[in-house]
C-alpha positions in Angstrom: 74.0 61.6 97.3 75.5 59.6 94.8 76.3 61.1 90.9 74.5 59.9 88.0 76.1 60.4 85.0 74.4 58.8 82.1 71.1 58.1 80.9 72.3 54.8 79.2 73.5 52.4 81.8 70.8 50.5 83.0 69.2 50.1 79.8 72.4 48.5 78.6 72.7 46.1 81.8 68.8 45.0 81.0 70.3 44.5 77.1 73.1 42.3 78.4 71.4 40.2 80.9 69.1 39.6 78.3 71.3 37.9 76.4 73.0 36.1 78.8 76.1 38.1 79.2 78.3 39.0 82.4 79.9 42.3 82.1 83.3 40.3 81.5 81.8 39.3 78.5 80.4 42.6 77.4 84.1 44.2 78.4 85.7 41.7 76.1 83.2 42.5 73.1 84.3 46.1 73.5 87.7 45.3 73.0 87.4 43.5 69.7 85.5 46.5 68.6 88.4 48.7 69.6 87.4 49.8 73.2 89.4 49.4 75.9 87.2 48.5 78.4 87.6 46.5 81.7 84.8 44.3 83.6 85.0 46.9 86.0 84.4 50.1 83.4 81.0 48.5 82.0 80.1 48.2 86.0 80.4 51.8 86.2 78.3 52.7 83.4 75.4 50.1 84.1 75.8 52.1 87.8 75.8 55.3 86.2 79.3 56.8 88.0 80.5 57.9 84.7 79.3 59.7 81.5 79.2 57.6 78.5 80.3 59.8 75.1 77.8 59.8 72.1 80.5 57.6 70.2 80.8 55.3 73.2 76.9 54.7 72.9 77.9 53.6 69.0 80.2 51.0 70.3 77.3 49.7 72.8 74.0 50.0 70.6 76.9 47.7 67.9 78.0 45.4 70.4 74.5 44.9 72.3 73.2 45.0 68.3 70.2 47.0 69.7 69.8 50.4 67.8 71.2 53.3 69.7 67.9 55.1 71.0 67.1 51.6 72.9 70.0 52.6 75.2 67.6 55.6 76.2 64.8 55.4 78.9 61.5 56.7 77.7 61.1 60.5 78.3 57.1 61.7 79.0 57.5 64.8 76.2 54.4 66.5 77.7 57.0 67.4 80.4 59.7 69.9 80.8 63.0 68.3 79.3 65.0 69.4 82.3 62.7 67.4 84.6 62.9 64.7 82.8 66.7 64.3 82.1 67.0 65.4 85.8 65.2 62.5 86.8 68.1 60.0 85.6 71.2 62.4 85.9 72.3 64.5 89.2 75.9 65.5 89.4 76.3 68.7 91.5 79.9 69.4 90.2 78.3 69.5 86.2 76.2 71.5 87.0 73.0 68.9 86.7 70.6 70.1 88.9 67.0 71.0 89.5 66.6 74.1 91.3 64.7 73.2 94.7 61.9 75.0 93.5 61.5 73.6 90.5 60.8 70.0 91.0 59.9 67.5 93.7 62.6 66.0 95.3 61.2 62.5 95.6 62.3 62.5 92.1 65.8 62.3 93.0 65.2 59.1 94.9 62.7 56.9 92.8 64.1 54.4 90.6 62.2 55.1 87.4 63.7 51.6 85.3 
């Protein structure tokens, strides 16, 4: 089963495509700002392999100039908030599970963006 580690990453592919941007582009952006970022790092977050830190999101919401709770999916707050950050994170070794019988397991193989 593959890991996913942040709730940001497709939201900030959809931001980039839609303004015409490859993720070499968005890479270089992030390096004026001050991150050091390679073509290959922003493909990793728009996959979700790896966590994104709160202060990484500031350098994304900047750069995509989107404010930073765009680079959120929508959560359904008549739900429980672990089902619903459960829905867009799994990573065994954190810790980020639902327990089996607590949730339907289709969830963890729906694409919900």
């Amino acid at each position: 089963m593959n890991l996913l580690n942040n709730l940001v990453g497709r939201q900030v592919g959809k931001f980039r495509d839609e303004q015409n941007l490859t993720q070499g582009d968005l890479a270089d952006a992030l390096q004026q700002r001050g991150w050091m970022i390679s073509r290959s790092g922003v493909s990793k977050i728009e996959s979700r392999l790896v966590h994104v830190y709160d202060y990484q999101i500031c350098w994304l919401a900047s750069v995509l100039d989107v404010p930073k709770d765009a680079l959120y999916p929508k959560f359904d707050a008549s739900k429980p908030v672990e089902e619903m950050i459960l829905k867009y994170i799994h990573n065994e070794k954190l810790g980020l599970v639902l327990k089996p019988d607590s949730f339907d397991p289709a969830l963890l193989t729906k694409k919900y963006f």
